[in-house]
C-alpha positions as CSV (number, residue, x, y, z in Angstrom):
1,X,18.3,-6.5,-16.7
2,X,20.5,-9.0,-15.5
3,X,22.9,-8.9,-12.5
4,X,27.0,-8.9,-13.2
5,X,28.0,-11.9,-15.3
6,X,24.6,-13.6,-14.8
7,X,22.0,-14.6,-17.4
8,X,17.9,-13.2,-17.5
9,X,15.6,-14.3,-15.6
10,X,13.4,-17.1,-17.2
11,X,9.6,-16.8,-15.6
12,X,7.2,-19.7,-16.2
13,X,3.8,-18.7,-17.2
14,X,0.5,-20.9,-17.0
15,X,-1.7,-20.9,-20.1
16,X,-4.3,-19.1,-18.2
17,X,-2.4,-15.8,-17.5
18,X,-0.7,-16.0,-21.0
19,X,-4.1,-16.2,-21.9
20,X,-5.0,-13.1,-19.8
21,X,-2.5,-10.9,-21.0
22,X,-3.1,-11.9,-24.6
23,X,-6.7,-10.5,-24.3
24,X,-4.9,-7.6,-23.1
25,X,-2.6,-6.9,-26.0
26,X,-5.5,-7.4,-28.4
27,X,-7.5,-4.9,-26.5
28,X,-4.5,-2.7,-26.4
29,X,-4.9,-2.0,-22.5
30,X,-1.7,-0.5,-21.4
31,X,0.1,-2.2,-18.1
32,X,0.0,-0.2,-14.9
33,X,3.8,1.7,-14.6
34,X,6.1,1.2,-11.9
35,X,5.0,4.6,-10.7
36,X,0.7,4.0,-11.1
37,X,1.7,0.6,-9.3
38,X,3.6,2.4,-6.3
39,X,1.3,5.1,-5.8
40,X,-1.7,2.4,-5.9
41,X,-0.1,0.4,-3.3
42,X,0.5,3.6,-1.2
43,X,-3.1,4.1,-1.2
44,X,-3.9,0.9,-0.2
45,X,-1.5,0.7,2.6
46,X,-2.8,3.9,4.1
47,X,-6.4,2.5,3.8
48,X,-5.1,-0.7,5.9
49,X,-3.5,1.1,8.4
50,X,-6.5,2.9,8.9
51,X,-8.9,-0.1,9.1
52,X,-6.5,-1.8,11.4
53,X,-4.7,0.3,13.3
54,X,-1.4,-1.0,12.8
55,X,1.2,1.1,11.0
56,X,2.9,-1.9,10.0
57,X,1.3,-2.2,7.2
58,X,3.4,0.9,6.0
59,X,6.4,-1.3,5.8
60,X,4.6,-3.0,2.8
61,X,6.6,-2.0,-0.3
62,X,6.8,-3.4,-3.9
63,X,10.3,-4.4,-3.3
64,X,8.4,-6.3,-0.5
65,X,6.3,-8.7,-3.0
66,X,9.5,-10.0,-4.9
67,X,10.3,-12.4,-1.6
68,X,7.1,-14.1,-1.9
């Protein structure tokens, strides 16, 4: 959804992931929610800090991925 007085987002997609997703649809795979996504990533972060010992990794959120 689009900010105050701004237009959508337009994403570019290369043929390859169009492709992907494609496969996907024709396989009627559902997407991961927002939720299955967040708890996955929880898991993972816990499993980092773990394996490294550095509870940084905790400060990984999705939010986090949209900057890169």
């Amino acid at each position: 959804m689009p900010e105050k007085g701004s237009r959508p987002r337009e994403l570019r997609l290369g043929e390859k992931l169009v492709a992907m997703v494609l496969v996907l649809f024709a396989k009627k795979q559902s997407f991961p929610t927002a939720a299955a996504a967040g708890h996955y990533l929880e898991n993972t972060r816990k499993i980092l800090v773990e394996a490294n010992n550095n509870p940084r990794f905790l400060q990984i959120h999705l939010h986090t991925f949209r900057h890169f």
